[in-house]
C-alpha positions as CSV (number, residue, x, y, z in Angstrom):
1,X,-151.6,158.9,-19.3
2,X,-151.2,162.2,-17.5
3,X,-154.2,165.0,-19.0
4,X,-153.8,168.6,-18.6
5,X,-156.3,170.2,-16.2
6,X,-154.9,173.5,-16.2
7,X,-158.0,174.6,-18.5
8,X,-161.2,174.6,-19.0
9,X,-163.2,173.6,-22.1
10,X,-167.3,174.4,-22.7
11,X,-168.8,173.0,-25.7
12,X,-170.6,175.8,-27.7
13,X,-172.1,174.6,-30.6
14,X,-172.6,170.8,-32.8
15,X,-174.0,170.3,-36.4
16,X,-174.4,167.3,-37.5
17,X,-175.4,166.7,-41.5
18,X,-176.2,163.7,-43.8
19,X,-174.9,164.0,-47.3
20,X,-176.9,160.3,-48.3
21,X,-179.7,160.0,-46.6
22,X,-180.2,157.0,-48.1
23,X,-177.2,155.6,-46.3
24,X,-177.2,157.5,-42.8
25,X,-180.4,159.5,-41.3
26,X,-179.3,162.1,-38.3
27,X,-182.2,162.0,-36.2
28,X,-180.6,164.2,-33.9
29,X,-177.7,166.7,-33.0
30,X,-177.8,169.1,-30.2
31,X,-176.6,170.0,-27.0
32,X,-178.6,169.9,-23.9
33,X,-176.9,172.8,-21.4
34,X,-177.1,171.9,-17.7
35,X,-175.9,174.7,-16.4
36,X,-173.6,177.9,-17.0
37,X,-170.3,175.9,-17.6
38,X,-171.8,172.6,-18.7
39,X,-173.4,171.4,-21.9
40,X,-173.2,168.0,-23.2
41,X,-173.8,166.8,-26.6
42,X,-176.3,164.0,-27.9
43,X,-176.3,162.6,-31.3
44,X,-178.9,160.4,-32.7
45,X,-178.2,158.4,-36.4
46,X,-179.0,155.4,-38.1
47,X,-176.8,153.5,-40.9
48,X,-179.5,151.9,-42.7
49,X,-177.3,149.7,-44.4
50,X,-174.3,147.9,-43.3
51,X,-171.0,150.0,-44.0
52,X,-168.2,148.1,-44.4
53,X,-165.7,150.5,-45.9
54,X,-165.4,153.8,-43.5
55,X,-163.1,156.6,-43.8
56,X,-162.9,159.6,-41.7
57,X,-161.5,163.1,-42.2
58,X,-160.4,164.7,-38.9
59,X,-159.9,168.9,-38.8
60,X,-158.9,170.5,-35.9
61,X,-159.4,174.8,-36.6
62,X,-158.6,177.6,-34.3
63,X,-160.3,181.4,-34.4
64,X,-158.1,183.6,-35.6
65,X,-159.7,186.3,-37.9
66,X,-161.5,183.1,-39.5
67,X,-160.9,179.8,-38.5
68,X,-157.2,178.7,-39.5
69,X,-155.8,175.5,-39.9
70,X,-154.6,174.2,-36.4
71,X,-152.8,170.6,-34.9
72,X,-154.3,168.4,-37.2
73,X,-156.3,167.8,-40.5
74,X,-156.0,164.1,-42.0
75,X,-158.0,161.2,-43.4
76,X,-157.7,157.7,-42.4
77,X,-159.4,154.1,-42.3
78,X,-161.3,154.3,-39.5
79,X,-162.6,150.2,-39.4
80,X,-158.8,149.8,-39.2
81,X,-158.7,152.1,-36.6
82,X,-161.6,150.4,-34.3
83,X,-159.4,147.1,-34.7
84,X,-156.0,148.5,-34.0
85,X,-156.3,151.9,-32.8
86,X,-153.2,153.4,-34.7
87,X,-153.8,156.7,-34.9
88,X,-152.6,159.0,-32.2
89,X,-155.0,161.6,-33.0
90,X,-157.9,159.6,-33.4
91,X,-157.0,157.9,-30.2
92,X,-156.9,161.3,-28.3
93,X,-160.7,162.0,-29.9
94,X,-162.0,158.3,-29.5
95,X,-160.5,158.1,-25.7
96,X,-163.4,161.0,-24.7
97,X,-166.3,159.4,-26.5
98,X,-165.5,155.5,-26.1
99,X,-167.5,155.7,-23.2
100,X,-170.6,157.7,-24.1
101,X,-171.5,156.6,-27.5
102,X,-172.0,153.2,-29.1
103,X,-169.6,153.1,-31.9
104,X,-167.1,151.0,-29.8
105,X,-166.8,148.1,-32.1
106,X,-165.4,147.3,-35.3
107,X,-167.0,147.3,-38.7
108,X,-169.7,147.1,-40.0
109,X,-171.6,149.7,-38.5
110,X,-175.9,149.6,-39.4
111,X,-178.5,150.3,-36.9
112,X,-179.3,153.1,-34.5
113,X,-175.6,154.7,-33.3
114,X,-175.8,157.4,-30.7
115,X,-173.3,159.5,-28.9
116,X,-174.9,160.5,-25.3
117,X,-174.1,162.9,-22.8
118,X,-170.7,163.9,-24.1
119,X,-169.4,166.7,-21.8
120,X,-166.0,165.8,-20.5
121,X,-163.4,166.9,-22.6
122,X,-160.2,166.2,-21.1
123,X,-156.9,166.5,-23.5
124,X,-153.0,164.8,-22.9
125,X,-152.0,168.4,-23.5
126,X,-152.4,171.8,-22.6
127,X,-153.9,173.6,-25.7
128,X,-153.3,177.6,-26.0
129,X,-157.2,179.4,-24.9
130,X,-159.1,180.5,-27.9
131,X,-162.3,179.2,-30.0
132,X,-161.9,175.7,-31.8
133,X,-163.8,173.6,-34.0
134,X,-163.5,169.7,-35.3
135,X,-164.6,168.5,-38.4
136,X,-165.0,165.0,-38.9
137,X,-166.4,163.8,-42.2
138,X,-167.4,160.2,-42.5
139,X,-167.0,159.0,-46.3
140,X,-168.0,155.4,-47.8
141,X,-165.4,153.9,-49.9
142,X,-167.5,152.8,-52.9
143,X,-166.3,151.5,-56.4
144,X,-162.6,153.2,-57.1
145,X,-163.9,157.1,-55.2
146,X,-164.4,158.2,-52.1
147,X,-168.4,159.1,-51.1
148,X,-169.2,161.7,-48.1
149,X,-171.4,160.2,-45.8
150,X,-172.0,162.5,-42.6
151,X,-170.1,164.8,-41.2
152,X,-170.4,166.3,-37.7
153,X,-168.8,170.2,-36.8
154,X,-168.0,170.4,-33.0
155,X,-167.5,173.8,-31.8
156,X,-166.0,174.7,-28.6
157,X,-164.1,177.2,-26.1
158,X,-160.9,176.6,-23.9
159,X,-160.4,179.0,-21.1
160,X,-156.5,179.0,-19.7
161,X,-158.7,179.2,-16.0
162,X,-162.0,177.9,-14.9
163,X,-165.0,180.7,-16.7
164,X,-165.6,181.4,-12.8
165,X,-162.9,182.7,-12.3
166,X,-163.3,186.2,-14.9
167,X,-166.7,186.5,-13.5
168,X,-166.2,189.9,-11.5
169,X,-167.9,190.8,-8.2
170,X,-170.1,193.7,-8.2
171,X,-170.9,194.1,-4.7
């Protein structure tokens, strides 16, 4: 698959929220910065009961005087997804995490599930520079409804060149 490299994207900021803590404790969400131009994000829950039934709402927003709808904003079964991976979107997101966290298996999900040292973002196309976030809201399918679980806001910056490369010389 060929990935643009033209560009350059830093991470900026990650919240991470449960909306049942009875279902899903976040023990952690931050992002540890290494240096000037790389952070890398760690998340830390734990399903304390098996979940079966997992649906996930994906967002992608662009800053433009307020955040603004941008690529992408759609739901979809995401236990279906782990066993066929059919969703070219999700693919794109689950292709930079697969090997870094250890959600890479099919439902049910319980236990301790952690996303570590995420800091390689690399995209199958060039995206326009500007500020971005992505939602993704995790819901349990209950009786007949739909029940938010977690949800996770990834903010992050893509420079058209390297940040090094507008940091002027004074000398």
């Amino acid at each position: 698959m060929f990935f643009a490299e033209t560009f350059y994207a830093k991470m900026t900021n990650a919240v991470c929220e449960s909306y049942n803590e009875s279902w899903v404790i976040v023990h952690y969400c931050r992002l540890k910065a290494y240096s000037r131009n790389k952070t890398s994000l760690h998340i830390n829950a734990t399903f304390l009961y098996p979940a079966h039934n997992i649906f996930l709402r994906m967002k992608v927003m662009k800053k433009a005087n307020g955040y603004k709808p941008f690529l992408f904003d759609y739901t979809f079964d995401a236990c279906e997804f782990m066993r066929k991976r059919n969703q070219p979107f999700a693919k794109m997101v689950w292709n930079m995490v697969k090997d870094v966290s250890t959600i890479n298996h099919t439902c049910p999900y319980v236990g301790l599930q952690v996303v570590n040292d995420f800091h390689h973002i690399q995209l199958p196309l060039p995206w326009p520079g500007g500020d971005y976030v992505l939602f993704l809201i995790g819901f349990l399918m209950g009786s007949h409804s739909l029940r938010p679980m977690v949800s996770v806001s990834h903010l992050w910056k893509i420079y058209n060149r390297h940040p090094s490369y507008y940091v002027f010389n004074t000398t």
